[in-house]
N, C-alpha and C positions, 0 to 999 in steps of 0.2 A: 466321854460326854462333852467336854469342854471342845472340841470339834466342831458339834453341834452346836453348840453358844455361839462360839464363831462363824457357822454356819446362819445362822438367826441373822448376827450383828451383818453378815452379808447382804442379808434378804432386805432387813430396813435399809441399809443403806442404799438397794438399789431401787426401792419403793421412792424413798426418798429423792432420788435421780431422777424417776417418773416423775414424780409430785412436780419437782423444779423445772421441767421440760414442759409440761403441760402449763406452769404458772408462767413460763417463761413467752412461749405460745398465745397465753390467754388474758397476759395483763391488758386493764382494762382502757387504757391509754391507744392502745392499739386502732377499737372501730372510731375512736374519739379520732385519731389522727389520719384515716382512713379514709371518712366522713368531711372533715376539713379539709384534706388536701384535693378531695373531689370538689368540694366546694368553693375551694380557691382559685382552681383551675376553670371553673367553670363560669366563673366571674371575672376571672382574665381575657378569657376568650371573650365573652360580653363585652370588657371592656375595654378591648382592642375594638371590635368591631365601632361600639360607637364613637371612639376616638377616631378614626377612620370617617366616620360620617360627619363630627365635627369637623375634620378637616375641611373636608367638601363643600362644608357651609361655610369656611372661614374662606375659601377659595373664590367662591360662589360670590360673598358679599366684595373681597378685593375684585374680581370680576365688572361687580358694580358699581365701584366706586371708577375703575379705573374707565367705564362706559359714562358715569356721570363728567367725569373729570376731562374727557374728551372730546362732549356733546360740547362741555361751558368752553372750553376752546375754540370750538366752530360756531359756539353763540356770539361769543364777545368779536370773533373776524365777521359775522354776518352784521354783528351792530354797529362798528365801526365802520366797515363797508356805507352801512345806511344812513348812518349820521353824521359822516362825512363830508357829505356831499358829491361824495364819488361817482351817485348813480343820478343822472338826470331823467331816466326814462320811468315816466311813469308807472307804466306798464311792467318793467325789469322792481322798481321801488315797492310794487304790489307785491313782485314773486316774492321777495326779499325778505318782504314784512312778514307774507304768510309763513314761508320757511322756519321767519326766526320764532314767532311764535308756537310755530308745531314742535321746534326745539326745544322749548322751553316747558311743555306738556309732557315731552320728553321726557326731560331731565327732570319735572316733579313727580312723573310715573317712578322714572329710576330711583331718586331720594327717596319715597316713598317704602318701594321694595326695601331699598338697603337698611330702612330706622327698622320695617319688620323681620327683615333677617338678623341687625345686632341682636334684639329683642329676644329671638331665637336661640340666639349664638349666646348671650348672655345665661338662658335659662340651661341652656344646655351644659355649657362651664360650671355651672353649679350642681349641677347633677352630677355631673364628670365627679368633682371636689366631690363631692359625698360619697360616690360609689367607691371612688380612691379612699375616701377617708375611711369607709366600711371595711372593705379588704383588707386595709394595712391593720385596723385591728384584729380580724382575722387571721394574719402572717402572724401578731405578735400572741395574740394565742396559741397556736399552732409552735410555735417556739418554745414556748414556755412549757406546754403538754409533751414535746417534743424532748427538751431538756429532763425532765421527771420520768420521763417512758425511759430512756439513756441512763438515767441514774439508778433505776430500778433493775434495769438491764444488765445494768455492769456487776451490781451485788451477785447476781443469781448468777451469773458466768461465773463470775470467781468462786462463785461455793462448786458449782459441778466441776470446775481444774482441778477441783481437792480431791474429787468422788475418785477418778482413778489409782491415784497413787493408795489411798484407804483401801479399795478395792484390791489392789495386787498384794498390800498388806495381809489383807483378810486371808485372802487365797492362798497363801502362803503356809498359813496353819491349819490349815483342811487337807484332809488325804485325798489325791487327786478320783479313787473311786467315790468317796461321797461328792467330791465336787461333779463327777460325771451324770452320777444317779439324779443331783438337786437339776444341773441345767436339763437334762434331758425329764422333768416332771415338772418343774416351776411353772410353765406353762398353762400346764392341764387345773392347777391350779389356783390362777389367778396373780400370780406371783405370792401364796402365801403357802408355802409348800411344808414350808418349819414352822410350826402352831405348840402354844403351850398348853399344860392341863390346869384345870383351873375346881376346884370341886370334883376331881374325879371325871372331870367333861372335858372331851378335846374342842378346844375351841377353832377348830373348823368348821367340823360339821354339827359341832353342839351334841355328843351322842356321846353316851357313858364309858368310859372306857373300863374295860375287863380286869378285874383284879391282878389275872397274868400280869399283864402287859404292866399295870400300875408298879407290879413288885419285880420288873426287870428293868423298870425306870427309876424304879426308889434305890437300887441296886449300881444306880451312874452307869446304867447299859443302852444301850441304840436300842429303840424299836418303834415301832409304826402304829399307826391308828385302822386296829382291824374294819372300823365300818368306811373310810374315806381313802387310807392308803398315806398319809400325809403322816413326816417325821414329826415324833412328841417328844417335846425333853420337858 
């Protein structure tokens, strides 16, 4: 009968491997981490994109400075030209005039654009700085939940490294036919294939067991549960 003990201590311990496999599987760390790394990446890619498009506008505004800064160039040569004394021709001192003043509409169109693109480009860097600042907390979440799911992780590896060598243990002190008969039923079972009696009741199937059967188990003898088929000790 002490076979069947050891048989039992078998059955839990591999119940027990299941339990750990599915815990290990189901810890709850897992859609948390899952869930953020979707969502970190999805806000990287967002914020690639409009960093991208701040460039554009940082571009856009050098663009304009660098078209204001080359009109005032050709304004101060057409002023100088004019106030010179360079030009005597009345007619050429008209062009000259008109020229520099359509320049200089120019260049207060262009300054214009450029004060509402910083404006832009301003509002935009702070949004940048915040979307950054939002994520980074989200990385150091994700770490931390990250760190706790690995710690959790690592307990429950080390307890199943033990389940085998326990397991070869066990097996060792079973007769290799009962060990045949348990894997080849364990199954059909549930994995609960070795059940105690408890009241006169096998507790599998909860159904009374037979006097017989009771007084060749009170006897320290092997026998089975005539209503379910399942080993009683």
């Amino acid at each position: 009968m002490n076979q069947y003990r050891r048989l039992q201590d078998l059955q839990e311990l591999e119940k027990e491997e299941t339990k750990l496999k599915d815990e290990l599987n189901s810890l709850p760390q897992i859609n948390k981490l899952r869930q953020l790394k979707k969502e970190i990446e999805e806000e990287q890619n967002y914020l690639k994109k409009e960093k991208e498009k701040f460039d554009l506008q940082r571009k856009k505004l050098k663009n304009l400075e660098n078209a204001v800064s080359k009109e005032r160039e050709e304004l101060e040569l057409l002023s100088t030209k004019l106030f010179s004394g360079e030009i005597s021709n009345l007619k050429e001192l008209e062009g000259t005039d008109t020229k520099r003043k359509s320049l200089e509409e120019q260049i207060k169109e262009l300054e214009e654009l450029s004060l509402t693109e910083m404006e832009v480009i301003e509002q935009n860097k702070n949004r940048l700085n915040e979307l950054n600042g939002k994520l980074k907390v989200k990385k150091e979440t994700f770490k931390v939940i990250l760190e706790d799911y690995n710690e959790l992780q690592k307990g429950i590896k080390a307890h199943l490294e033990k389940i085998p060598q326990e397991r070869t243990r066990l097996e060792s002190q079973i007769d290799k036919q009962i060990m045949t008969d348990y894997n080849d039923k364990k199954s059909n079972y549930a994995n609960n294939y070795v059940v105690e009696i408890k009241n006169q009741t096998c507790q599998g199937c909860h159904m009374t067991v037979p006097f017989q059967i009771m007084k060749i188990i009170k006897s320290d003898h092997f026998a089975k549960c005539d209503k379910c088929g399942r080993i009683l000790i």
